[in-house]
N, C-alpha and C positions, 0 to 999 in steps of 0.2 A: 675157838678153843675154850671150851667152860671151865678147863683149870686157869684159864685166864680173866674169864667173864671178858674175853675180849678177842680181838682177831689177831693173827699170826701173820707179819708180812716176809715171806723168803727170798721171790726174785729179787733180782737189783735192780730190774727197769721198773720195777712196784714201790720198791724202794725209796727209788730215787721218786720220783712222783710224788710220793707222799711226804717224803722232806722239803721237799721244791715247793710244794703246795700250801702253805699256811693260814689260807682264809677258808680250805676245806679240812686239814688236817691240823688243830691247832696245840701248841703246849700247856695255853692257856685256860685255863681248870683248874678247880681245886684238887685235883685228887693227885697233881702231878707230882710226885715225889721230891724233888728235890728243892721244888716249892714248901713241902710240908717243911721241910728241915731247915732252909736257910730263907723264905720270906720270896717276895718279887724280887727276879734279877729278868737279865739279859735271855737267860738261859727258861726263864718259866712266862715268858710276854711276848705278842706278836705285836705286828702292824706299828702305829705309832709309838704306841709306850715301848717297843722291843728295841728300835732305834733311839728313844731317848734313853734307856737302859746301855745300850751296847757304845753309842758313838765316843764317848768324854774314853774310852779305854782300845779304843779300833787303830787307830790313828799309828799310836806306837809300837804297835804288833804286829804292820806291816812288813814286808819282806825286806825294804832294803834300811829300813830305820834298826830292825832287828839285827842284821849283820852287823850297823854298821855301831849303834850299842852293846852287842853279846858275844862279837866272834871273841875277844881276849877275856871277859872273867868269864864264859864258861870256859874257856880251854886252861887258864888260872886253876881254877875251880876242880875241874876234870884231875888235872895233874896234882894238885895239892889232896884230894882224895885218894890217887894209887899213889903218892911216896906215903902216904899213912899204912897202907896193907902192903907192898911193891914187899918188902923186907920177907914178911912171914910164908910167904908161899902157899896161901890157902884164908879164900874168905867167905861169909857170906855177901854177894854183893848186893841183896836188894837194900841192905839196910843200913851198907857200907859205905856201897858206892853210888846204885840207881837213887835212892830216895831219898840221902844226904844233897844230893848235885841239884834234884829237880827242884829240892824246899828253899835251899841257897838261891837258886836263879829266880825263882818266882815270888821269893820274899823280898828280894831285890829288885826287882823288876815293880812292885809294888811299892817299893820305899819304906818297906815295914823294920821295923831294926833287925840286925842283923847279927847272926851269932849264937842264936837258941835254935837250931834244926829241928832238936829234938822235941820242942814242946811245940812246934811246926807241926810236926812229922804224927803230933800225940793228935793235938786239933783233927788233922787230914783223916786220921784214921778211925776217927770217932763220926764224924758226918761220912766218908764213903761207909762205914758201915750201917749207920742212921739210912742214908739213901739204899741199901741195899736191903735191910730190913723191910722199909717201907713200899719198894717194888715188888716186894715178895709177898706184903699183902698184909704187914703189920703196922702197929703205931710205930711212931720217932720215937725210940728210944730216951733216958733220960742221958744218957753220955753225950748223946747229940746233941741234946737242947744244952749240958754245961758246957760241950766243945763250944759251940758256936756264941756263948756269952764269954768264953775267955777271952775266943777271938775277936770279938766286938770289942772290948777293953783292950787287948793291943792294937786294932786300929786305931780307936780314938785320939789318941796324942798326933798322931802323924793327921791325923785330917784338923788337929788345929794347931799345924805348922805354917798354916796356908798355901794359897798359892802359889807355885815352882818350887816349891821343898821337895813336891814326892808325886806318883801321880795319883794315888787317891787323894791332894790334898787337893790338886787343879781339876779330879773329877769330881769332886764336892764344889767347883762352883758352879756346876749344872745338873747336880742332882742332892736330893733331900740327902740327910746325912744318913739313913737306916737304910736307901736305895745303896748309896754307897758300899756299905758295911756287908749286904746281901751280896751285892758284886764281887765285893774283894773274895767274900768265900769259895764262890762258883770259878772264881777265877785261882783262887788257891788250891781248892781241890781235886776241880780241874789242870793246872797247871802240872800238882805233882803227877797226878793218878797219869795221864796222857803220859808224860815226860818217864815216870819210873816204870811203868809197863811198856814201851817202845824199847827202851834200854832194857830190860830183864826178860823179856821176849825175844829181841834178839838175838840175843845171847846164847838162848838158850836152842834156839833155831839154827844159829850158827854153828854151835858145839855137836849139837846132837845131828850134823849133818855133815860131816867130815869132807865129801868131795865136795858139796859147795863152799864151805870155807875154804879148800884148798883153792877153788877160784877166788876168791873174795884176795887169800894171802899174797896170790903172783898178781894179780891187776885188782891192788884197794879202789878203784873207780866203778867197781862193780860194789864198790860198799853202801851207795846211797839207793839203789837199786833193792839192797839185800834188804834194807829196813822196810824200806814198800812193803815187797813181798812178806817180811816177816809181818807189818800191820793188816795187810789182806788175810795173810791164814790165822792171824791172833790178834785182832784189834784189842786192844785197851777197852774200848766199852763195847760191849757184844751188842748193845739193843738201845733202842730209843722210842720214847716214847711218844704217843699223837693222841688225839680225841677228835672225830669226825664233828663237825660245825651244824651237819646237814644230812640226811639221807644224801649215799651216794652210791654207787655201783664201783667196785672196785676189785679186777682180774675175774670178773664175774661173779663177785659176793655183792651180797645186798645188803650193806654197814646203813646202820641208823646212828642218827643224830644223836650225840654223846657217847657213842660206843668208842671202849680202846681201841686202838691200833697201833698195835707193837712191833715196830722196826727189827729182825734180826737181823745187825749189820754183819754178825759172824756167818749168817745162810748168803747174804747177799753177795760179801766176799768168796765166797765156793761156790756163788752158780754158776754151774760147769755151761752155759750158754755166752758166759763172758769171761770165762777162764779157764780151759784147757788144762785136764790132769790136777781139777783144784786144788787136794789134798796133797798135793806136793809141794815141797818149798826148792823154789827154783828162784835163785839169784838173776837170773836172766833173761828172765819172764818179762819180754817187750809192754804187755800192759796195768803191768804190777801197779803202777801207779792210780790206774780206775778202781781201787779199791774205795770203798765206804767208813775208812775208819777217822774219821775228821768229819763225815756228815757233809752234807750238803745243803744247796738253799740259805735262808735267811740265818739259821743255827750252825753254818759252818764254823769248827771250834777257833779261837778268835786267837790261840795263841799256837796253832801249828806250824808258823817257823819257828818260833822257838824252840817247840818241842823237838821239831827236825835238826835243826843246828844241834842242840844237846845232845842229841841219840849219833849223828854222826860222831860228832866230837869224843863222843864218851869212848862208842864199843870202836872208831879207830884206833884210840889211843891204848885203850887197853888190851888193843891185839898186838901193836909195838911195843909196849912196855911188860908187858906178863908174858914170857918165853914160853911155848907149850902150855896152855891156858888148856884146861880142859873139865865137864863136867867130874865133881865129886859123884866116881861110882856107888862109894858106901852111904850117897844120902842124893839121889835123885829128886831132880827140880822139875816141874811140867807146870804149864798155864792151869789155873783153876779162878771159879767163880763165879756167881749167877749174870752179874751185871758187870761186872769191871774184873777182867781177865790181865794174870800175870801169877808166876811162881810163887807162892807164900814163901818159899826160903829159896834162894839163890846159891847155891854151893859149892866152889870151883877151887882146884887147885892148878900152881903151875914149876915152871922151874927156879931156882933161888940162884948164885953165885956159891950158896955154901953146898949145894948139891951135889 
């Protein structure tokens, strides 16, 4: 693709291959974005260094450590958000409900102090838009570069609380403290953007689809299912990045050594070769779950149960607690974004008691 200076991957079994593969397809490069913006992490290192980057933070993010630290404050968390809007009968939720909940859990989840969302939420949105710029072909912005030094200044006290205060402060005693600091970001940004897009995707997949919801309403055990499907047809991050190591042949292209190679997870979740009527959101879609939006290989994202507990937890609750929840017709929500997909405004109203 020359508007890319790079290649275009769509299937998913191409896909998957090239995420899987990381000594032929790697993220390590300079040119990889999210490197320019927050330094070496987890997230821009293969092979050794990727595993000395990702392990001091792996550990906790496991499946059942995660249940068994997150099921009560996100559901705290979740409910302390809608008795804030429950009353008015109409909110915006990405910035009420989705990306207040994800900054709370993952600044806690982190041991960062607790109780600025917003300047959370200001950081996140300064580096996702830094990284989105700069896939599109531009420099780091300078919002970027002041986001990501405010953030270093609130990490810092917590990594000299030492060790067992926090876990950036026990994953400073096996990485430099700037590795550190680089992590905490990818794992911040990552945290919300995953977490607030699965939630406001949902939602909006839900709403705007009336007979699936109405299943989702008579049997909510179709609800973990629903989110699948809602990440197959709308991942949170549409694309991922690679750089070939080496000449290689790949689905019958001849990629040279250093050339892109662009992951679109949003093509690979609609190859209709592994999913039937892809353009449909079907709650009941036996392999929803085969979807690409978490990635695969050595780069699967590190905090997707969490991200899963929260998007349950969340769009449950607020189909039992908001009575007749339904999209604001006079201000229409839909996914949008080059790199990282979800509703710029989230707009719902429902029923009240004073109604």
């Amino acid at each position: 693709m020359p508007a890319l200076d790079g290649w275009l991957v769509l299937r998913r079994d191409l896909a998957l291959h090239v995420m899987g593969d990381a000594e032929t397809f790697t993220v390590d490069d300079a040119r990889f974005s999210t490197g320019r913006v927050v330094g070496p992490s987890m997230l821009t290192l293969d092979g050794d260094a990727h595993q000395h980057h990702r392990a001091p933070f792996a550990r906790p993010f496991r499946l059942q450590p995660v249940r068994e630290r997150f099921t009560d404050v996100v559901a705290d968390e979740v409910d302390r958000l809608l008795d804030a809007i429950e009353p008015a009968g109409a909110a915006e939720l990405r910035r009420a409900f989705a990306g207040p909940l994800a900054a709370a859990i993952v600044t806690h989840s982190l041991g960062l102090p607790e109780g600025d969302t917003g300047a959370v939420l200001g950081w996140y949105d300064a580096i996702v838009a830094a990284v989105t710029e700069v896939t599109a072909g531009g420099e780091v912005p300078a919002a970027g570069r002041a986001a990501f030094a405010e953030l270093q200044a609130a990490i810092e006290p917590a990594l000299d609380r030492g060790p067992g205060s926090s876990l950036l402060a026990d994953a400073a005693g096996g990485l430099e403290r700037p590795a550190v600091i680089s992590n905490a970001a990818v794992m911040l940004f990552g945290g919300i953007e995953t977490t607030e897009g699965m939630i406001a995707n949902a939602i909006v997949h839900l709403l705007s689809n009336p007979d699936e919801l109405a299943l989702v309403t008579v049997d909510p055990g179709l609800l973990p299912n629903a989110i699948e499907e809602s990440l197959r047809l709308e991942p949170a991050a549409a694309m991922v990045d690679r750089y070939a190591t080496a000449d290689v042949e790949l689905g019958g292209a001849a990629i040279r050594g250093g050339d892109l190679v662009r992951v679109s997870v949003a093509a690979a979740n609609r190859d209709p070769s592994a999913f039937a009527d892809p353009d449909r959101f079907d709650v009941r879609r036996e392999n929803a779950r085969q979807h690409l939006a978490f990635a695969r290989g050595p780069h699967v994202c590190i905090g997707m149960h969490l991200a899963r507990l929260e998007a349950h937890t969340a769009v449950r609750r607020l189909l039992e607690r908001l009575p007749g929840v339904r999209l604001d017709p006079a201000r229409p929500s839909a996914p949008a974004g080059l790199v990282f997909r979800k509703p710029p405004e989230l707009h719902v109203l429902w029923s009240t008691t004073s109604d």
